[in-house]
N, C-alpha and C positions, 0 to 999 in steps of 0.2 A: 479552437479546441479548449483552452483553456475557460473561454468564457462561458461553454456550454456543459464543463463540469463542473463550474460555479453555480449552473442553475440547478446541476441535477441535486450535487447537495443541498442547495436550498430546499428542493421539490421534494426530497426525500426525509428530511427535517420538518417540513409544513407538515406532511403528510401524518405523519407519526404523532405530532402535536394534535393532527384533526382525531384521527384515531382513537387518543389519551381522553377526548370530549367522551366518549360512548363506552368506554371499557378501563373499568376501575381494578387498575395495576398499581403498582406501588412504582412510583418515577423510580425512583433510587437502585431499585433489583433492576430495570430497564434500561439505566444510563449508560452504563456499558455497552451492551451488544446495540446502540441503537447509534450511537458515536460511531465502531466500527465497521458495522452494516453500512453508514452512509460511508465511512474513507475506502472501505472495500468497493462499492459500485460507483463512487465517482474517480475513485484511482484508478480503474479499468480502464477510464476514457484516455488518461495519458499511456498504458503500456499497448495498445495495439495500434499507433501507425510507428515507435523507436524504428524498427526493422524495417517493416512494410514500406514504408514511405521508398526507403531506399532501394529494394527492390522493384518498386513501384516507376520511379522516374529515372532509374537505371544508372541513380550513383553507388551501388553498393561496390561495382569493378571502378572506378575511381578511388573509394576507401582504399580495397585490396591493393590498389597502385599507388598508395601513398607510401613515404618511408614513415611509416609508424606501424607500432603491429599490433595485431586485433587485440590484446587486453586493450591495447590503451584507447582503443574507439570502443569497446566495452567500459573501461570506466567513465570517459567521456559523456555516454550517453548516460550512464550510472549518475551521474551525477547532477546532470541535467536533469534529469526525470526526478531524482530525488527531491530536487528545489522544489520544480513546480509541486509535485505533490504532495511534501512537506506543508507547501503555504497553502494549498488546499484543504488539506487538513486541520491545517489552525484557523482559514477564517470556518471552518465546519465547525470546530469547538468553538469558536466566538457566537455563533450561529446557535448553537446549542444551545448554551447559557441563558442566549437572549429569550429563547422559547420555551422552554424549561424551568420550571420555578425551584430548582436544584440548589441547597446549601453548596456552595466554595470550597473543593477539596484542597489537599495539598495542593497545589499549581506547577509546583516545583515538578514534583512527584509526576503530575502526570503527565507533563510537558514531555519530559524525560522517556517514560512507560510509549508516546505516541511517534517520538523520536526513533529508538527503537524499533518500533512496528512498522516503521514505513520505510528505513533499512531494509530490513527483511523485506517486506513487500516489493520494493524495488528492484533487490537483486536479483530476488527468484522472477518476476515480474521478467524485469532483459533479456534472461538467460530465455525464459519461455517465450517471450514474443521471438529472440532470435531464432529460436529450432520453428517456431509457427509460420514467421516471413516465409520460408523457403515449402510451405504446406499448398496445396488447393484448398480454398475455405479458410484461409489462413484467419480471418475475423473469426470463425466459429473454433477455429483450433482453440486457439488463445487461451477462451475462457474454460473449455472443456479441460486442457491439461493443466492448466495454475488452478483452479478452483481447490480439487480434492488434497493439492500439495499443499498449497497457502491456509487452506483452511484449518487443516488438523493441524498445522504447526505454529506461524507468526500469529496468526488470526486468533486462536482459541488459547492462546498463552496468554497475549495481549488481552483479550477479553475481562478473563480473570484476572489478571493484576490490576484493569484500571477496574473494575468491581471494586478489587479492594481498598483500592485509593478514594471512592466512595465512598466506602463504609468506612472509615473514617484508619486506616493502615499505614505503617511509620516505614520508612524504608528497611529497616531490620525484616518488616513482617514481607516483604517484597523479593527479598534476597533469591530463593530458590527460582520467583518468576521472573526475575532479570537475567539472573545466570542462563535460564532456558533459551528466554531470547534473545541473549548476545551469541548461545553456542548454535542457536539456527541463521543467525546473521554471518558470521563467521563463514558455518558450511556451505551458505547463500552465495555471497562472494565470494570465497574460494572457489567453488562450482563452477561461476564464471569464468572465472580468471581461467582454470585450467581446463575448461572445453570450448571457449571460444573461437580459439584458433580451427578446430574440426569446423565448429560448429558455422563459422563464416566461410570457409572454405568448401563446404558442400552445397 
């Protein structure tokens, strides 16, 4: 799994580079949404077997028979999923750079800004593949119910503040787009935490 959404972001980065030959856009307005167009469709690839799997090979009533209780296999997997797709993400920004004839923004700054976003992405990410697992079509749930929630919220905050860290923005100028998505990471996690119990249980 991992290794085939090392390629996608590859594929999706090559792609966008071939593109950039034939259609004269300004990199810098593009770097943005093109960084998290790829961590949004190759993070996809780790939030749809969390759940599934489990349901799948019929450990999920083993979980429930464990003495631990559902947050903590919610965060468990919370944080599992975070790593991999954390360092997905950063070899995708290493990947970028490479392809990209883009000036060096803060690094600091946006290390932090994708850190952030993939918080958010992960939590709500859990909480959806977990209500999905338990769907028919469950692969097609997934993407249909996280799309329109993840989009207007981690996704399009995240957008604009790493824009700004582009155009060349000090963390003062950042202030009001971090505060946003720490207070959607927040209700990300908190979400989980207090309907996982339901939510494993049905």
């Amino acid at each position: 799994m991992i290794n085939s959404m090392l390629i996608l972001s590859l594929m999706i980065l090559a792609s966008f580079r071939f593109i950039f030959k034939f259609i004269d856009f300004s990199e810098t307005e593009l770097a943005s949404p093109i960084l998290w167009i790829t961590f949004f469709f190759s993070g996809m690839f780790a939030l749809a077997p969390i759940y599934q799997r489990e349901v799948e090979q019929g450990t999920k009533e083993g979980l429930m028979l464990a003495p631990i209780s559902a947050s903590s296999i919610y965060f468990g997997k919370f944080l599992a999923t975070f790593i991999i797709i954390l360092g997905l993400n950063l070899f995708s920004t290493v990947v970028f750079f490479a392809f990209f004839a883009q000036p060096m923004p803060d690094m600091v700054l946006l290390l932090g800004i994708i850190v952030l976003g993939t918080i958010g992405f992960t939590a709500l990410g859990n909480l959806i593949s977990a209500i999905s697992a338990n769907l028919s079509q469950s692969q097609v749930m997934l993407p249909v119910l996280l799309i329109p929630i993840l989009l207007f919220t981690v996704i399009m905050t995240s957008v604009e503040a790493t824009f700004q860290i582009f155009d060349g923005a000090v963390l003062a100028d950042l202030s009001n787009g971090i505060k946003l998505i720490l207070a959607f990471d927040i209700i990300f996690v908190a979400s989980g935490y207090l309907m996982i119990d339901y939510i494993i249980e049905e």
